[in-house]
BANU-679240 format. One record per residue (C-alpha): residue number from 1; x, y negated, z. Coordinates in steps of 0.001 Angstrom, whole numbers. Layout:
BEGIN
ATOM  nr    east   north      up
ATOM NUM       X       Y       Z
...
This chain:
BEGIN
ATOM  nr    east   north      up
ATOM   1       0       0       0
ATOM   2    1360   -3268   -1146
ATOM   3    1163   -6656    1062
ATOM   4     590  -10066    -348
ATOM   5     587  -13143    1118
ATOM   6   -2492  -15132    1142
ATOM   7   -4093  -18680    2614
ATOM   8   -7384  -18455    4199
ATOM   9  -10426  -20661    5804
ATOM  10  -10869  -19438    9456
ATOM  11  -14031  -18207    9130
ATOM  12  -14204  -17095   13017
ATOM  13  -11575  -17324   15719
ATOM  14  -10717  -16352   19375
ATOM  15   -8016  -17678   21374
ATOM  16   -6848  -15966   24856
ATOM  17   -4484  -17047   27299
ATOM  18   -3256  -14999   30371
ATOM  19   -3800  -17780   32382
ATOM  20   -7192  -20103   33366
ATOM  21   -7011  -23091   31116
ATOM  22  -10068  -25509   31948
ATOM  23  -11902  -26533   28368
ATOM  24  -10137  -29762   28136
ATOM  25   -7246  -28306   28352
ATOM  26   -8084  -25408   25553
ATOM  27   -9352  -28211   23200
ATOM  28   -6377  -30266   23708
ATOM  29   -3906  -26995   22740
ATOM  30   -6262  -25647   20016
ATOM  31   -6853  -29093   18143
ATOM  32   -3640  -28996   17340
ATOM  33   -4561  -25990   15070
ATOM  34   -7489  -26676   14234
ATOM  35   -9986  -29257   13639
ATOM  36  -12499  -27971   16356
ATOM  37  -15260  -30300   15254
ATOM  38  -15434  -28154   12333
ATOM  39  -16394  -24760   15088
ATOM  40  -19559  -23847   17201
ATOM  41  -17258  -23185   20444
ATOM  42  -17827  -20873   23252
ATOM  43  -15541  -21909   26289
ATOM  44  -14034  -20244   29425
ATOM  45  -11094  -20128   31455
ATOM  46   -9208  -17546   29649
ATOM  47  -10827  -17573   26029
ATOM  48  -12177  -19542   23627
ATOM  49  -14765  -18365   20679
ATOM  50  -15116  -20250   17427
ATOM  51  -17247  -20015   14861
ATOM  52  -17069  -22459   11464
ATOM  53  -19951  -24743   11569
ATOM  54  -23210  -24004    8988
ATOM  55  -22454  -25602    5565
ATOM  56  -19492  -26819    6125
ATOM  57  -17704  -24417    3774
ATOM  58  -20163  -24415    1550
ATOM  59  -19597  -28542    1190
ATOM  60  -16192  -28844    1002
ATOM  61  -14824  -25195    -961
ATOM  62  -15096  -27092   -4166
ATOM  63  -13029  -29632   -3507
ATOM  64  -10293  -27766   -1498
ATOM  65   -9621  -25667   -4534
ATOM  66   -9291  -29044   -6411
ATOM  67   -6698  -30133   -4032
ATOM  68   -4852  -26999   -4104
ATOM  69   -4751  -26850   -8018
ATOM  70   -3009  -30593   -7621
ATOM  71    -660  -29252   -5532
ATOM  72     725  -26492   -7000
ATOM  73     146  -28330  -10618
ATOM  74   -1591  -24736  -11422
ATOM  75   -5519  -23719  -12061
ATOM  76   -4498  -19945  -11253
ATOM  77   -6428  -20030   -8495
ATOM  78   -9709  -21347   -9712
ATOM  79  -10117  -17602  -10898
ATOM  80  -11035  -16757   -6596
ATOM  81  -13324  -19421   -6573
ATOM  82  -15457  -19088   -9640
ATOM  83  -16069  -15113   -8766
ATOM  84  -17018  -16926   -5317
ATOM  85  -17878  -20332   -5483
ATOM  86  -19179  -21411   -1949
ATOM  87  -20548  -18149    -880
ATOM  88  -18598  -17801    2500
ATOM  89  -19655  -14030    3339
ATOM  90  -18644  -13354    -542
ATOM  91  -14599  -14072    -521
ATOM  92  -12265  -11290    1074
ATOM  93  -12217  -11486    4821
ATOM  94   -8568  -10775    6796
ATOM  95   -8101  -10542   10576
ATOM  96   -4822  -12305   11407
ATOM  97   -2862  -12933   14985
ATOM  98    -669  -16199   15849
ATOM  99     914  -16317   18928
ATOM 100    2800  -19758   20307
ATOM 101    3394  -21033   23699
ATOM 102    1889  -24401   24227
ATOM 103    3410  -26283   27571
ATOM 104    4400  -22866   28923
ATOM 105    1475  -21143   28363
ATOM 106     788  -17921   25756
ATOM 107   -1803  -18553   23273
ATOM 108   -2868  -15684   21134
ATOM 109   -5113  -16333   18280
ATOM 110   -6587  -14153   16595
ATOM 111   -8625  -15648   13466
ATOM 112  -10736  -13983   10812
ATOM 113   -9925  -15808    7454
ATOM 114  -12027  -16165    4194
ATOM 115   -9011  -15147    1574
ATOM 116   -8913  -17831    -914
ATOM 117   -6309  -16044   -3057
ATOM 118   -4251  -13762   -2581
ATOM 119    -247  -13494   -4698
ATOM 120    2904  -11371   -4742
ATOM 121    3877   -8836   -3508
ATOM 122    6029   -9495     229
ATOM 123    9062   -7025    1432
ATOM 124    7918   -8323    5394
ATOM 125    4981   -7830    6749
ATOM 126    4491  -10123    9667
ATOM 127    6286  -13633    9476
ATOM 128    6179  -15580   12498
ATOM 129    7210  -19521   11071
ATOM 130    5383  -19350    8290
ATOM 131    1843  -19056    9338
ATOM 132    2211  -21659   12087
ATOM 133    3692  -24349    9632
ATOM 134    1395  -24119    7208
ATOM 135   -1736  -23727    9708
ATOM 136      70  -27671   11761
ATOM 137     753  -29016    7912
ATOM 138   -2612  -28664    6520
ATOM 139   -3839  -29413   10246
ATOM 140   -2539  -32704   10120
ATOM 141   -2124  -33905    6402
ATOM 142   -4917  -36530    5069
ATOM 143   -6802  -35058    2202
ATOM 144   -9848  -36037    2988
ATOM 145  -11363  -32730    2945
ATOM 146  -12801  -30899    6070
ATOM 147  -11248  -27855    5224
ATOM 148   -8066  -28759    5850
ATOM 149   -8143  -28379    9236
ATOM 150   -9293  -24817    9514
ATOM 151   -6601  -23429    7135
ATOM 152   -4519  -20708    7784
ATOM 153   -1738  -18068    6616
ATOM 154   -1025  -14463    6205
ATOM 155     256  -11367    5116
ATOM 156   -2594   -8934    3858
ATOM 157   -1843   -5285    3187
């Protein structure tokens, strides 16, 4: 079995910690990743549930791809979103796991992500920098698009 690397909406995502964080704290750590206005949250001391908000893919896929095709001067990918267009439940769905420690403190995050393309074949298959830069770059760029912070990384296969 092959493994590809991919980019992905978080679709859903749950973040633990082995210690009590209150939810100010959790928000604080986790907008960092994400752009938790964009989630229905669930909130405790040791976890935190999110779930992207209704329509919000469906509103903002379009113009995502757009701004991907600009950046990589290449409409390859278009072909993943006209077999899906803005059908969330439709795309390829990955579970993936980040872990980073934030002021001390393990966060894992474990994130199920709408595949918005997969490409090439990868000799590793777990990297560890990778997914984190590219889930803080897109995180805080300003493209005007809601999407971009609830983007994230990984190695399918």
């Amino acid at each position: 079995m092959a493994t590809y690397y991919s980019l992905g909406i978080v679709k859903d995502f749950t973040a633990t910690s082995f210690g009590a964080l209150s939810e100010n704290e959790w928000k604080n750590f986790l907008n960092e990743r994400f752009d938790l206005e964009q989630y229905s949250l669930h909130v405790d001391d040791k976890a935190v549930k999110g779930t992207l908000k209704e329509n919000v893919f469906e509103e903002h896929i379009a113009d995502f791809y757009m701004k991907l095709v600009a950046m990589i001067g290449d409409d390859y990918i278009l072909n993943w979103y006209n077999a899906h267009q803005t059908n969330l439940d439709s795309y390829e769905h990955w579970v993936t796991e980040l872990r980073w420690k934030q002021e001390g403190i393990p966060i894992t995050l474990t994130s199920e992500l709408a595949l918005l393309f997969t490409e090439g074949k990868v000799g590793a298959e777990e990297f560890i920098i990778e997914p984190k830069l590219i889930n803080w770059l897109f995180r805080h760029a300003n493209l005007s698009n809601k999407l971009t912070g609830c983007v994230m990384s990984g190695i399918v296969g």
